[in-house]
Phi, psi and omega in degrees: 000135176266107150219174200274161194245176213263154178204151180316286174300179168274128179255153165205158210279145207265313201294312229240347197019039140297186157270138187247107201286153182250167210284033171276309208267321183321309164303325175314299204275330213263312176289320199259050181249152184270336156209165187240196161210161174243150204256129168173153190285117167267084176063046173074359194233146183268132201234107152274156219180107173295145157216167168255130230197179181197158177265156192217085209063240183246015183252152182253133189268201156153174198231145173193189195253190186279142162168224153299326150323277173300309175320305161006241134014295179277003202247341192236092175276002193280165189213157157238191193186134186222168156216133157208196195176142178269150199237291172194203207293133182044013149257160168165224242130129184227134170241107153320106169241110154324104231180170141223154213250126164219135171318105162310119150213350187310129149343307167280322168336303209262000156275329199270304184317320187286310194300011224237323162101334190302112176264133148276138158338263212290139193290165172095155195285137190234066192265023195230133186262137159228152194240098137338022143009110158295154166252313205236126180238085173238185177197159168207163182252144157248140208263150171309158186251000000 
């Protein structure tokens, strides 16, 4: 896994002067957003899909139904998987995770995930556990003017 590294100061991309968050606060900001969106190739076309998801260690989960996700999934696993959220006017933070996405099934796995409390959103049975494996962790902030 690739993320970027931690340091005392604050960094920032030289092009875009954002801040390049280091991955403490990435994860940080990755447990407390409350849904996401994923990423994944559909049928040659690139497919974004909100989910509501929790961290799990250094892995990102989420729950869903039988469909595209998974049909997917099994066939393409890489994902990207984003998040962000605004801090008030024209601040705010996005973290990127690269990744493959694989199914929870072991028992005990998917007992340890459910204790995890992740209620799905969307209505109708959400029984298929999926797991984010990172490659790539990055994040950025836009810093106060």
């Amino acid at each position: 896994m690739t993320v970027q590294g931690e340091g005392a100061r604050p960094v920032y991309d030289g092009r875009t002067a954002l801040e390049l968050l280091p991955p403490r606060e990435c994860w940080r900001l990755l447990a407390g957003a409350r849904f996401g969106r994923v990423g994944l190739v559909v049928d040659g076309e690139p497919v974004v899909l909100p989910v509501n998801h929790a961290v799990d260690g250094r892995t990102v989960v989420f729950r869903t139904a039988g469909g595209t996700k998974l049909s997917t999934m099994a066939s393409w696993p890489s994902v990207a998987f984003e998040v962000d959220g605004a801090e008030g006017e024209r601040l705010g933070w996005s973290v990127l995770v690269s990744g493959r996405a694989e199914r929870i099934t072991d028992p005990a796995a998917v007992r340890e995930v459910e204790a995890l409390g992740l209620e799905p959103w969307a209505p109708g049975p959400k029984l298929h556990w999926v797991r984010i494996v990172p490659r790539r962790v990055t994040g950025r902030r836009i810093p106060r003017r």
